[in-house]
N, CA, C and O atoms as a GROMACS GRO file, in nm:
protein
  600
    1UNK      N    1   9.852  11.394  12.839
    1UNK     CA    2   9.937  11.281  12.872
    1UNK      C    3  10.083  11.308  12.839
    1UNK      O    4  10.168  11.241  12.898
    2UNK      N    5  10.120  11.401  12.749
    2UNK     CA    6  10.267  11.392  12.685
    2UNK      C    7  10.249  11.363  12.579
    2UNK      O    8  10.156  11.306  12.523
    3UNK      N    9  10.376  11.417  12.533
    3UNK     CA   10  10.436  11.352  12.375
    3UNK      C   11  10.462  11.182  12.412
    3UNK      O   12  10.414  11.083  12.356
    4UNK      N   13  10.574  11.194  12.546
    4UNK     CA   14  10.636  11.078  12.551
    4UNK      C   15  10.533  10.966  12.579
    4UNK      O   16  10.551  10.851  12.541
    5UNK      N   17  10.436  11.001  12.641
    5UNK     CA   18  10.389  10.863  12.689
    5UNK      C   19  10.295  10.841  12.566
    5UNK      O   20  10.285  10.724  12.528
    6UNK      N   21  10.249  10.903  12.520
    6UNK     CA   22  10.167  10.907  12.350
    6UNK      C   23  10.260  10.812  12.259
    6UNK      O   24  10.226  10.705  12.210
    7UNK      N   25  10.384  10.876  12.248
    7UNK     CA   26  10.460  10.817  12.156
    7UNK      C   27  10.507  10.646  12.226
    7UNK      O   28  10.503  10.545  12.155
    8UNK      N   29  10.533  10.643  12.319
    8UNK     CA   30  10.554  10.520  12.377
    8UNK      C   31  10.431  10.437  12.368
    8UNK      O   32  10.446  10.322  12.328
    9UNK      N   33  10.310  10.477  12.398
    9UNK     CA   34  10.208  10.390  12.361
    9UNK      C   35  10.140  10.390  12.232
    9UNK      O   36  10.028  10.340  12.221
   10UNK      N   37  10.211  10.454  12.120
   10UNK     CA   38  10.171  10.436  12.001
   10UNK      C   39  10.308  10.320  11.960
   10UNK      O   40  10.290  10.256  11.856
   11UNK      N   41  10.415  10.298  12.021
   11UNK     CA   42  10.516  10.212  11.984
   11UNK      C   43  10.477  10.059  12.030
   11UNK      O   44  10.522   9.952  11.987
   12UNK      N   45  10.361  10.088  12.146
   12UNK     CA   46  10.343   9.934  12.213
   12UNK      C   47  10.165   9.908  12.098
   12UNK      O   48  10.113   9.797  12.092
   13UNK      N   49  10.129   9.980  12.054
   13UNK     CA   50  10.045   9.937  11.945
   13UNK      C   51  10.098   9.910  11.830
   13UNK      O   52  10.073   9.790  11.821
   14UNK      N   53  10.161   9.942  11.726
   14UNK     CA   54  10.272   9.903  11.638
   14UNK      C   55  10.331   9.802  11.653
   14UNK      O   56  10.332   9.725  11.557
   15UNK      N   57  10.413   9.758  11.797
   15UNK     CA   58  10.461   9.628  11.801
   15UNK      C   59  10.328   9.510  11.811
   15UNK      O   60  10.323   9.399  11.759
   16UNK      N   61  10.236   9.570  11.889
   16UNK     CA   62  10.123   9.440  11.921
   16UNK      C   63  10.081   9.412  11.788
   16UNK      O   64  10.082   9.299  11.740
   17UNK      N   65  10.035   9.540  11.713
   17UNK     CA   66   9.967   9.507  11.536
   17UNK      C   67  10.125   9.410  11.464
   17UNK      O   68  10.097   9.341  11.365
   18UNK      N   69  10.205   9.408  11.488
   18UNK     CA   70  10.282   9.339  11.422
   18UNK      C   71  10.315   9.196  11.487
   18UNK      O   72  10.352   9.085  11.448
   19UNK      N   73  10.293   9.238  11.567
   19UNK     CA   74  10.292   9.067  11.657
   19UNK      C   75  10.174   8.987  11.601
   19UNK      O   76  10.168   8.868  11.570
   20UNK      N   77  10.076   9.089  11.597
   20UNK     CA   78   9.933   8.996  11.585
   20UNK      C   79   9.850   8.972  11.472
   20UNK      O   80   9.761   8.887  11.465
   21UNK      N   81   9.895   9.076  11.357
   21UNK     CA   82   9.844   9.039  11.249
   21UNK      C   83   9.726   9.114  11.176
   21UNK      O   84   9.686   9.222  11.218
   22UNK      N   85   9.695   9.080  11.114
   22UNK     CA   86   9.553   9.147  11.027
   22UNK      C   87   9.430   9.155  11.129
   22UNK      O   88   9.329   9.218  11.098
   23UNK      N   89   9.439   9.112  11.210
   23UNK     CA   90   9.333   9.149  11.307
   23UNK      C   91   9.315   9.302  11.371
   23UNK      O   92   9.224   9.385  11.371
   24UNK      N   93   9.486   9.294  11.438
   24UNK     CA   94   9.497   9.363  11.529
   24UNK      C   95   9.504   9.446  11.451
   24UNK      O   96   9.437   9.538  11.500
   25UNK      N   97   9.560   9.494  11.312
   25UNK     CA   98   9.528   9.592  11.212
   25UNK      C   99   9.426   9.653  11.208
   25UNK      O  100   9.424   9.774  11.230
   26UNK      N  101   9.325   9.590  11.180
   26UNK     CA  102   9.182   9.598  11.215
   26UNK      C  103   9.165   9.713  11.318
   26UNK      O  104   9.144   9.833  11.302
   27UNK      N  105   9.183   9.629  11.443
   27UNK     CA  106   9.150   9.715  11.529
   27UNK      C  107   9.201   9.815  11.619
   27UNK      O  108   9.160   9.886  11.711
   28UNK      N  109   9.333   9.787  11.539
   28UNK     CA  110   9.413   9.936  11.498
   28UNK      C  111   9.321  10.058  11.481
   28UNK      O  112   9.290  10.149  11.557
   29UNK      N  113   9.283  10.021  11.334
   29UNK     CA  114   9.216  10.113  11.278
   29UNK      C  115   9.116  10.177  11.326
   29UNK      O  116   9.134  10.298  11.344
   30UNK      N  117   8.968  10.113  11.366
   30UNK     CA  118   8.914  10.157  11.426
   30UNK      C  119   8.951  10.227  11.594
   30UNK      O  120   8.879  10.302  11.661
   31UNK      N  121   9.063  10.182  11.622
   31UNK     CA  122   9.105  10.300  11.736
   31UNK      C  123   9.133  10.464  11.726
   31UNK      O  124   9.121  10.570  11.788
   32UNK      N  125   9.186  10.398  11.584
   32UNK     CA  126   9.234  10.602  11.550
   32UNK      C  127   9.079  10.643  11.476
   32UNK      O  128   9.040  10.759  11.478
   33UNK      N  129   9.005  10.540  11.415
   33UNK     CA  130   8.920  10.590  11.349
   33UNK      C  131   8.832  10.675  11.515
   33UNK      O  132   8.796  10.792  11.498
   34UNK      N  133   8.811  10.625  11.626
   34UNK     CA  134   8.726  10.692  11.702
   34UNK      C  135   8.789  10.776  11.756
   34UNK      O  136   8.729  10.879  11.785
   35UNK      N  137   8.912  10.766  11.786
   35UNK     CA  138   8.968  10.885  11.849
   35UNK      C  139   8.953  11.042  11.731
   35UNK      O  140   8.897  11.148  11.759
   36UNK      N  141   9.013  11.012  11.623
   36UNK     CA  142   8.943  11.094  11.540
   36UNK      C  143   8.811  11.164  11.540
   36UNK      O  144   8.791  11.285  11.550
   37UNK      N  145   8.715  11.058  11.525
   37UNK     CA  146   8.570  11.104  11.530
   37UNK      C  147   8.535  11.162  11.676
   37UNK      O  148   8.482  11.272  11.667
   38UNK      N  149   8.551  11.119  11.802
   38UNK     CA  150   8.556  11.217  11.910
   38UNK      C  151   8.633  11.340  11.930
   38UNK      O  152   8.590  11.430  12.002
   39UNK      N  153   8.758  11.348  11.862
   39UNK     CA  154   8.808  11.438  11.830
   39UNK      C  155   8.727  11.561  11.796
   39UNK      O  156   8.682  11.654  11.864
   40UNK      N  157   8.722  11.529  11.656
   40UNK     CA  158   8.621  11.608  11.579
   40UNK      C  159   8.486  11.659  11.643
   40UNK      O  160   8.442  11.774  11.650
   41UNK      N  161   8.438  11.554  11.683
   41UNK     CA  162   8.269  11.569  11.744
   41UNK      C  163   8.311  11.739  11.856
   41UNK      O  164   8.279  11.857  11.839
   42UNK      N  165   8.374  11.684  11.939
   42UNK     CA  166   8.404  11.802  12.049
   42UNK      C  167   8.486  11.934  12.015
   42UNK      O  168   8.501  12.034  12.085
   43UNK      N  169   8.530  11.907  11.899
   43UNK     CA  170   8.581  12.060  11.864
   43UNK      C  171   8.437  12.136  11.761
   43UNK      O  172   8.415  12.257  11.757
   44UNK      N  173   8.383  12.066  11.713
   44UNK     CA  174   8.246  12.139  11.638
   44UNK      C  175   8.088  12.160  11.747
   44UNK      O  176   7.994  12.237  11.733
   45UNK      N  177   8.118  12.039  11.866
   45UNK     CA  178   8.012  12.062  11.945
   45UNK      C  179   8.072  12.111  12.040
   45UNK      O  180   8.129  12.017  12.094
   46UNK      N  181   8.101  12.231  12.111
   46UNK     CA  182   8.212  12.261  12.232
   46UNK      C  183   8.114  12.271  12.344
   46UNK      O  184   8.140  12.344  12.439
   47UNK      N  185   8.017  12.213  12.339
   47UNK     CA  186   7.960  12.208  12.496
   47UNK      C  187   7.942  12.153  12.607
   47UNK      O  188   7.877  12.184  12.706
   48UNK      N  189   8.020  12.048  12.574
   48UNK     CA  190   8.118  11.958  12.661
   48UNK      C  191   8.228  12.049  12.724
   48UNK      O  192   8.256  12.035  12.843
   49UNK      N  193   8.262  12.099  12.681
   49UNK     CA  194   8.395  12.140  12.747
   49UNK      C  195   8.504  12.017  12.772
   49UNK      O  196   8.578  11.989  12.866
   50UNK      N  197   8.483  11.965  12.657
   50UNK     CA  198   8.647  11.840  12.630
   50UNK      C  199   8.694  11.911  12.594
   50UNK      O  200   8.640  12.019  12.571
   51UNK      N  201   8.836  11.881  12.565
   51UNK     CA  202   8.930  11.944  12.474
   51UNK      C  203   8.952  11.778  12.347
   51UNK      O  204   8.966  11.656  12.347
   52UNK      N  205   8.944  11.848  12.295
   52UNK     CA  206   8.982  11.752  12.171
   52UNK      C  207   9.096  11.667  12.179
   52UNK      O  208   9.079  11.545  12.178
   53UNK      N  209   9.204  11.713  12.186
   53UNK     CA  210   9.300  11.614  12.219
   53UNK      C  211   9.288  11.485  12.314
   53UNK      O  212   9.342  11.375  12.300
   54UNK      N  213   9.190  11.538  12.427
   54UNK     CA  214   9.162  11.488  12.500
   54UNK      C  215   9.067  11.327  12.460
   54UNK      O  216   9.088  11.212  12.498
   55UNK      N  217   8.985  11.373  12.389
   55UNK     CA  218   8.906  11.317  12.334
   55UNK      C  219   8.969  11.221  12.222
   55UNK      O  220   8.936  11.103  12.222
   56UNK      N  221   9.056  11.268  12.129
   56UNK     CA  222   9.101  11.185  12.082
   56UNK      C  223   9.195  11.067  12.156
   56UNK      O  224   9.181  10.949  12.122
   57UNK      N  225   9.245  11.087  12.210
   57UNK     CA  226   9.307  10.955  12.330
   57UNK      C  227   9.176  10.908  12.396
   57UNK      O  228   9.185  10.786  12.408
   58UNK      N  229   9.113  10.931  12.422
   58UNK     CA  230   9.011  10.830  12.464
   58UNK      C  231   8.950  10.790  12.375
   58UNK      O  232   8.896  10.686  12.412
   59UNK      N  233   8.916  10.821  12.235
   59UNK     CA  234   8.872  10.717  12.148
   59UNK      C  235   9.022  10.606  12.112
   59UNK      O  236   9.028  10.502  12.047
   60UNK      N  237   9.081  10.650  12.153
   60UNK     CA  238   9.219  10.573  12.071
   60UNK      C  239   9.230  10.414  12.217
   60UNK      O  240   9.244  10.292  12.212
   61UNK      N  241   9.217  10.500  12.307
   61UNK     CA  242   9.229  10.390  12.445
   61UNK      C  243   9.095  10.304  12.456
   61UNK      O  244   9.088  10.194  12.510
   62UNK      N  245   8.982  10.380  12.392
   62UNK     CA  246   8.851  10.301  12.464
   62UNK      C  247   8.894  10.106  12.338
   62UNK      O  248   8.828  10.003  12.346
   63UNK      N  249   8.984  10.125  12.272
   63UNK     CA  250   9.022   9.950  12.264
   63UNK      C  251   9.140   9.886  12.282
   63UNK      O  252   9.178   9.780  12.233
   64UNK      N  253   9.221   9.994  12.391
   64UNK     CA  254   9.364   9.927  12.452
   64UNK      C  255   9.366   9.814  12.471
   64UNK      O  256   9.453   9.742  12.421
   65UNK      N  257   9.236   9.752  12.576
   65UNK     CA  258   9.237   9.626  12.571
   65UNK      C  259   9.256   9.477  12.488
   65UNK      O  260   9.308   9.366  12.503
   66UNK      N  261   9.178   9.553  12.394
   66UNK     CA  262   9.226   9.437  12.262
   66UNK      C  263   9.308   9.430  12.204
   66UNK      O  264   9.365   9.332  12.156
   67UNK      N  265   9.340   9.600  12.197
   67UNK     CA  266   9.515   9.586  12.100
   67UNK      C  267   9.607   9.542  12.195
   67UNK      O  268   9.714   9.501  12.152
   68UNK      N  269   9.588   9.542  12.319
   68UNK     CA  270   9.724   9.474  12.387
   68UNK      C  271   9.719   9.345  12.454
   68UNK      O  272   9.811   9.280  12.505
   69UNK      N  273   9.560   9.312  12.442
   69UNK     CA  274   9.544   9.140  12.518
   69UNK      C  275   9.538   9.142  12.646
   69UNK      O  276   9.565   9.039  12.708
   70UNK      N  277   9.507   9.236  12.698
   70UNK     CA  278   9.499   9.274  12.852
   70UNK      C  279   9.358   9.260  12.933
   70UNK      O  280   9.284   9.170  12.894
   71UNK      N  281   9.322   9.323  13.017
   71UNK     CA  282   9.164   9.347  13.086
   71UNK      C  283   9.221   9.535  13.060
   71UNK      O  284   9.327   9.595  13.045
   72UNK      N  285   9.106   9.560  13.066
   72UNK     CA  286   9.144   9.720  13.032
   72UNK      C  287   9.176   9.773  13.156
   72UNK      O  288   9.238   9.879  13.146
   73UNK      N  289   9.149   9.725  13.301
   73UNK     CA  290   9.198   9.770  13.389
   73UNK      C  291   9.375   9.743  13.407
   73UNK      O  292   9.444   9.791  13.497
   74UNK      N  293   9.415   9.668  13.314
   74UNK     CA  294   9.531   9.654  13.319
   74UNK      C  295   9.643   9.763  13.251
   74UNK      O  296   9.747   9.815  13.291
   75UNK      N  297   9.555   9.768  13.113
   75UNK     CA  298   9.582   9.868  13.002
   75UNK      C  299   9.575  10.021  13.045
   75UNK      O  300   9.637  10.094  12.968
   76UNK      N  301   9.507  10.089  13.160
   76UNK     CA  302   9.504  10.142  13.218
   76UNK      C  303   9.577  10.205  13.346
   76UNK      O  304   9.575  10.316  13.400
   77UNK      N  305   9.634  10.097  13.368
   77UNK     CA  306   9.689  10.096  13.534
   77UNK      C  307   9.828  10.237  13.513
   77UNK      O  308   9.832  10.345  13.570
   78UNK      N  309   9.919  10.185  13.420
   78UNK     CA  310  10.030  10.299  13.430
   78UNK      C  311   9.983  10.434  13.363
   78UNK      O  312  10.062  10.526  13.383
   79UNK      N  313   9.858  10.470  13.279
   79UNK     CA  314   9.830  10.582  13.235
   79UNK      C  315   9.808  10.701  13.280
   79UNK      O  316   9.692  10.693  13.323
   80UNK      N  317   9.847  10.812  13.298
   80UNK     CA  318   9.793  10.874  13.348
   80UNK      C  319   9.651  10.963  13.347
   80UNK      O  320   9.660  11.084  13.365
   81UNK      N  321   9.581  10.930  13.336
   81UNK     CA  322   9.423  10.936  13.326
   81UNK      C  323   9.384  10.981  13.438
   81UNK      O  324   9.466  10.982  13.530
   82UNK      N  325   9.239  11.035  13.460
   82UNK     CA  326   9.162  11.119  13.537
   82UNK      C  327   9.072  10.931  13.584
   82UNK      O  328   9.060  10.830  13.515
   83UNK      N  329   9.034  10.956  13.715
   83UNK     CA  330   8.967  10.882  13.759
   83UNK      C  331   8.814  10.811  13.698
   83UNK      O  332   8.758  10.701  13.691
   84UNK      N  333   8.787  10.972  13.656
   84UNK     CA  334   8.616  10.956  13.569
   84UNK      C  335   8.724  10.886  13.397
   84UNK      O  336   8.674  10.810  13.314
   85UNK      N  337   8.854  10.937  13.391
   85UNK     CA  338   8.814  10.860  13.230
   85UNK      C  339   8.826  10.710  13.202
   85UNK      O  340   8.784  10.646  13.106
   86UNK      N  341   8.944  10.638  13.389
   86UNK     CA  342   8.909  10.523  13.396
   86UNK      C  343   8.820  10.443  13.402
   86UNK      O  344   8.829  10.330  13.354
   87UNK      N  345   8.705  10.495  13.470
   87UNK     CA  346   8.595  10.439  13.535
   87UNK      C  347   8.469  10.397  13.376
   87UNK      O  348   8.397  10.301  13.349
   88UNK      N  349   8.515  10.582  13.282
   88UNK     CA  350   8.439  10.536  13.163
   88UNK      C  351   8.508  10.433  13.028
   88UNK      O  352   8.450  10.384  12.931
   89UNK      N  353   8.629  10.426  13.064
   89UNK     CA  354   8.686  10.360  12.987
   89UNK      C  355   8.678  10.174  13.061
   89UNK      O  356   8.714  10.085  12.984
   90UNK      N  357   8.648  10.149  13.151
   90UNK     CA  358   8.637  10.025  13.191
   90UNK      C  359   8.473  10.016  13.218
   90UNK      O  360   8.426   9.912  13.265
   91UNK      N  361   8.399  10.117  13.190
   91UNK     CA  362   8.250  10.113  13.184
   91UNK      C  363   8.188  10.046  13.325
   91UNK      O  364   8.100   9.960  13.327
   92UNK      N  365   8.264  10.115  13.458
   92UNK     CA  366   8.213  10.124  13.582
   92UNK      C  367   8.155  10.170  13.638
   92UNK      O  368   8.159  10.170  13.761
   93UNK      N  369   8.052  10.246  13.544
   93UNK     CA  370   8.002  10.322  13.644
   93UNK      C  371   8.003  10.462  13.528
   93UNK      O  372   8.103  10.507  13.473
   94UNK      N  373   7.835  10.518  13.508
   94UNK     CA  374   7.794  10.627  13.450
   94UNK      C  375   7.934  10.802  13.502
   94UNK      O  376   7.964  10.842  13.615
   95UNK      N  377   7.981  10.860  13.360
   95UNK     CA  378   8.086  10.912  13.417
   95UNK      C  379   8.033  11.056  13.278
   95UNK      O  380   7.970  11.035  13.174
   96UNK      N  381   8.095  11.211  13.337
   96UNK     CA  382   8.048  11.248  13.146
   96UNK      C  383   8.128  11.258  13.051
   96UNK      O  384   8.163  11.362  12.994
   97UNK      N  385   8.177  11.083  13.018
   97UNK     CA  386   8.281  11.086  12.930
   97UNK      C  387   8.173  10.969  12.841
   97UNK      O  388   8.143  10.978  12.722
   98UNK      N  389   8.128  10.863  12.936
   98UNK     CA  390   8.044  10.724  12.908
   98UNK      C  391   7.920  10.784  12.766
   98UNK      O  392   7.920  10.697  12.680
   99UNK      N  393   7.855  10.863  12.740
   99UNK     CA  394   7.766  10.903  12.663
   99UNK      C  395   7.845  10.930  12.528
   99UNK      O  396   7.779  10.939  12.425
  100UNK      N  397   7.942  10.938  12.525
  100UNK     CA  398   8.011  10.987  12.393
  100UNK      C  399   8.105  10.826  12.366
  100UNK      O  400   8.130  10.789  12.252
  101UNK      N  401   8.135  10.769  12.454
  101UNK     CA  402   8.238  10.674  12.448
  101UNK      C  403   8.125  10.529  12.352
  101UNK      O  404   8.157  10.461  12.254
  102UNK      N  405   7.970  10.530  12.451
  102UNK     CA  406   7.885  10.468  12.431
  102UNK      C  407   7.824  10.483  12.282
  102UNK      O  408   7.762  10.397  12.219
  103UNK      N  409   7.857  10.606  12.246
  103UNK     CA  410   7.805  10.596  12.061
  103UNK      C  411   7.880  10.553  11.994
  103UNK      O  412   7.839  10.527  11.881
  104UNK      N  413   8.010  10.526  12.022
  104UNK     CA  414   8.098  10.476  11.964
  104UNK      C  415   8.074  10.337  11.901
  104UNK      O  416   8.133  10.308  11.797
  105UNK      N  417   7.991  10.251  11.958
  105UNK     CA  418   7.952  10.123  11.920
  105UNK      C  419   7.841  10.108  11.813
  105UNK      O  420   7.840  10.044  11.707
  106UNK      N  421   7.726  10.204  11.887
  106UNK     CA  422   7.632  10.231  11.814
  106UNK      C  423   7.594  10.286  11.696
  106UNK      O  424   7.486  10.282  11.636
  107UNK      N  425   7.749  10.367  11.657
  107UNK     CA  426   7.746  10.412  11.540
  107UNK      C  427   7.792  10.353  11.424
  107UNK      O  428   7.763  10.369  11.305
  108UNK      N  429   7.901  10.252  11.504
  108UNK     CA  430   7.951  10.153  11.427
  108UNK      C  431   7.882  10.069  11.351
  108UNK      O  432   7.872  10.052  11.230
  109UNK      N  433   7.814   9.997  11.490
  109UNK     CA  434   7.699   9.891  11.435
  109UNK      C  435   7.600   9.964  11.357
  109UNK      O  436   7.546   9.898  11.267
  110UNK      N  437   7.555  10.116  11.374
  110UNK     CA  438   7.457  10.148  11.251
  110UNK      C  439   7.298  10.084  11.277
  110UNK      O  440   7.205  10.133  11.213
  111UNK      N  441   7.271   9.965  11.381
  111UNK     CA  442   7.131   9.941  11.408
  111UNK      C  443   7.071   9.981  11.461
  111UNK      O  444   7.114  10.016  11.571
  112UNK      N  445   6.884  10.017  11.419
  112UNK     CA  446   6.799  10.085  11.420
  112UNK      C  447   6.844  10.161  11.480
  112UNK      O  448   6.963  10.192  11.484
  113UNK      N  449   6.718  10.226  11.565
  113UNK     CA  450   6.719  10.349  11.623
  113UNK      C  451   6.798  10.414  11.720
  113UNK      O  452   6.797  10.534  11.749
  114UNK      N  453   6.882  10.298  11.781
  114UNK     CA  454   6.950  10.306  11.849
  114UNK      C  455   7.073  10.430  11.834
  114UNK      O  456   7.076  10.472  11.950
  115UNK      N  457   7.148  10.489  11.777
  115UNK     CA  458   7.207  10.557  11.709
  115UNK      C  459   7.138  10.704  11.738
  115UNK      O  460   7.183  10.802  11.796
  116UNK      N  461   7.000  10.679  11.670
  116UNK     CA  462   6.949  10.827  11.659
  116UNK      C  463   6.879  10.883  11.756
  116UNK      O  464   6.832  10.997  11.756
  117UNK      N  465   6.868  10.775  11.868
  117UNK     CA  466   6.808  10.815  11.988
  117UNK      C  467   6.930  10.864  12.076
  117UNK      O  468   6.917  10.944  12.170
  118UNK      N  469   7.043  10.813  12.040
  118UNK     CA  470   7.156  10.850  12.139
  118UNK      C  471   7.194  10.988  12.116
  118UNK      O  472   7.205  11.073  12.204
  119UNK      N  473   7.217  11.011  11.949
  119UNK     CA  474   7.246  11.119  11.931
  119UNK      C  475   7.122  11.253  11.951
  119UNK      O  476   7.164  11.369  11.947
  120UNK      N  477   7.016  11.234  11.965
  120UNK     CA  478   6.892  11.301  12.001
  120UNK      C  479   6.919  11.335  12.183
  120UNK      O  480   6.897  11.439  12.247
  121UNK      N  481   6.973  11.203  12.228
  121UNK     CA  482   6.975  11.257  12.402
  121UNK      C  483   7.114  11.390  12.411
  121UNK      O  484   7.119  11.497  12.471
  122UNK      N  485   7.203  11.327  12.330
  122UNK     CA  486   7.298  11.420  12.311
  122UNK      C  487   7.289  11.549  12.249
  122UNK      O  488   7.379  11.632  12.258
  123UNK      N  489   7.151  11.572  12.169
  123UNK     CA  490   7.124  11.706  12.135
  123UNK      C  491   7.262  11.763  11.984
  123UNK      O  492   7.307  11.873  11.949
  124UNK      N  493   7.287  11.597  11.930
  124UNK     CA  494   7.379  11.636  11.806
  124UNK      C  495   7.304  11.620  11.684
  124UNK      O  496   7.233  11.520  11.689
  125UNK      N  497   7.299  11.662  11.613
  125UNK     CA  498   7.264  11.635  11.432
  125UNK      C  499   7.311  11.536  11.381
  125UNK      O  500   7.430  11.514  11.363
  126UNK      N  501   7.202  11.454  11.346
  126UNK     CA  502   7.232  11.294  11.342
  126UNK      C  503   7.301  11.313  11.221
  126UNK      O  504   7.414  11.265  11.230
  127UNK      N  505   7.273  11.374  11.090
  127UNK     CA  506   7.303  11.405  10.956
  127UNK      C  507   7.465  11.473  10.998
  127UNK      O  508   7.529  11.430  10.902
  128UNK      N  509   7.542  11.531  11.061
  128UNK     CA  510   7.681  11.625  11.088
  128UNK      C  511   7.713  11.544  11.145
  128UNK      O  512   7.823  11.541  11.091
  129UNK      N  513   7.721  11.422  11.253
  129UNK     CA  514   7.732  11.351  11.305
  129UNK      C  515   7.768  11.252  11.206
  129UNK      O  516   7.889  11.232  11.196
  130UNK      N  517   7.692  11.186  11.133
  130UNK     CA  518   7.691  11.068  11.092
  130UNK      C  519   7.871  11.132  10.982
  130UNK      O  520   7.980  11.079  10.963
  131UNK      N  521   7.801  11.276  10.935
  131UNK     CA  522   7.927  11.308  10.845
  131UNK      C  523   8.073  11.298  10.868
  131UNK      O  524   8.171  11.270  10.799
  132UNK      N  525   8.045  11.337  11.019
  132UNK     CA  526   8.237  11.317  11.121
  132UNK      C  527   8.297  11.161  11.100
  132UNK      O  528   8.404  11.120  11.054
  133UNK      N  529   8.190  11.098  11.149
  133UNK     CA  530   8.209  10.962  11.177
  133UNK      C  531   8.284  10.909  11.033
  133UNK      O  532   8.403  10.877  11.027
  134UNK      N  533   8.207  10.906  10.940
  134UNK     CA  534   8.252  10.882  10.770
  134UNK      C  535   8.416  10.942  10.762
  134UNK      O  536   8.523  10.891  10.729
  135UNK      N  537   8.373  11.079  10.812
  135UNK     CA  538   8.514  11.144  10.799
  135UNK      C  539   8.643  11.090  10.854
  135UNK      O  540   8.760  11.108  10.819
  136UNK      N  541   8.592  11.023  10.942
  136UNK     CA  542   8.728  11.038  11.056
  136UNK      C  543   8.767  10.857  11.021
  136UNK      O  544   8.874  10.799  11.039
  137UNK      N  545   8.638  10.801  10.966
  137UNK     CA  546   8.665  10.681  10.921
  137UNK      C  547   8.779  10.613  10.797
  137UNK      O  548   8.819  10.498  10.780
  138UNK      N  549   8.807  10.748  10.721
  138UNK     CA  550   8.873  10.811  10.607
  138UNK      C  551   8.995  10.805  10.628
  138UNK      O  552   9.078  10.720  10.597
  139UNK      N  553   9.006  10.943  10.709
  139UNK     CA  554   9.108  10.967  10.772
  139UNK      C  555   9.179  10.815  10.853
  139UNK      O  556   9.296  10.780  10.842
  140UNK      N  557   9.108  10.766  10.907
  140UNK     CA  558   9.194  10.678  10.980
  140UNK      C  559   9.212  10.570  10.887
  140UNK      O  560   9.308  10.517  10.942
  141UNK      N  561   9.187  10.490  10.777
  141UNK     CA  562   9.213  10.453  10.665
  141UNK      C  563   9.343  10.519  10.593
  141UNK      O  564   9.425  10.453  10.530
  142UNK      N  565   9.349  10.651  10.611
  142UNK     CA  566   9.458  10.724  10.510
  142UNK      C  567   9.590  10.693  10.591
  142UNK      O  568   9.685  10.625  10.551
  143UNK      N  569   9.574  10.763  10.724
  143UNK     CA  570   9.716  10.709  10.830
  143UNK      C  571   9.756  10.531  10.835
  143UNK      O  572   9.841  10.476  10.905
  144UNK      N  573   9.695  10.491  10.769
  144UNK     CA  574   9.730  10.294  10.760
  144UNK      C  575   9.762  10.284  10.645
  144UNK      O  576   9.843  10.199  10.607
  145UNK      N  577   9.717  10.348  10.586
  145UNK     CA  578   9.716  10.362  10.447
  145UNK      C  579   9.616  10.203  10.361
  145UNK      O  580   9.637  10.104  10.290
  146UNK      N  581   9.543  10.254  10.409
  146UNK     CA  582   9.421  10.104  10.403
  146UNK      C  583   9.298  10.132  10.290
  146UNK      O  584   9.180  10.099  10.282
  147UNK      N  585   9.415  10.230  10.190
  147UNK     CA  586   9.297  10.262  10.088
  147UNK      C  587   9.307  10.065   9.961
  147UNK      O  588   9.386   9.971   9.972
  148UNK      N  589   9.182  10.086   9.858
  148UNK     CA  590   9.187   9.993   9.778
  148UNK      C  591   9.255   9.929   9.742
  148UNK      O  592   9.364   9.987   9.747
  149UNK      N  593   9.267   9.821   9.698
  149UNK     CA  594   9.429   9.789   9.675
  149UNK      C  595   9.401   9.688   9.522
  149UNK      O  596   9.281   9.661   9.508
  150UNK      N  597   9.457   9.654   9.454
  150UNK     CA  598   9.426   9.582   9.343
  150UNK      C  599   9.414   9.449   9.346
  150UNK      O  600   9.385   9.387   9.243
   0.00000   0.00000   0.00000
């Protein structure tokens, strides 16, 4: 995508989290937290053939919508994105971005089996897996700086 349009749409998240409050903080966080964790996932599993960077902007976009109050087809419209990452990012239609975008929830939420069946179709190590996720959950805590507080 660029530096510039990265940096420009990390300036229109910053202003929305400050417009909007402890929410949008929130879900701030968990944006970088998945872009992170897809990040990660695709540089240790390279059989995708993502590129990581890549991956990290689409975990960061798969909640444009909320951080900016939009329909995601809106949040979308000026980006420059690949057709398949619109289609998986507005969840139109099975794309091979949708299988990685789709654990994203499931890992969150953490219920039953759901999780370990996804990561089983995906052929990842639920145990190295579960470890990124923690990791990147960290990490995106550290960039907010959303550690304990007294």
């Amino acid at each position: 995508l660029g530096w510039i349009n990265v940096r420009n749409w990390l300036r229109a998240v910053l202003m929305a989290d400050m417009a909007q409050g402890e929410v949008q903080g929130e879900v701030l966080h968990v944006s970088l937290w998945r872009g992170r964790f897809l990040e990660q996932l695709v540089a240790e599993n390279d059989f995708w053939d993502f590129r990581p960077d890549e991956m990290f902007l689409m975990g960061m976009f798969s909640l444009l919508d909320t951080i900016l109050g939009v329909s995601m087809a809106e949040a979308l419209a000026c980006l420059p994105l690949t057709e398949a990452q619109k289609k998986a990012l507005t969840a139109a239609g099975p794309t091979e971005y949708a299988p990685l975008l789709n654990l994203l929830p499931a890992l969150e939420d953490g219920d039953g089996l759901g999780p370990d069946r996804m990561l089983q179709d995906l052929s990842l190590d639920a145990d190295a897996t579960r470890r990124l996720h923690l990791e990147a959950g960290a990490w995106a805590a550290a960039i907010l700086d959303l550690g304990p507080r007294d």
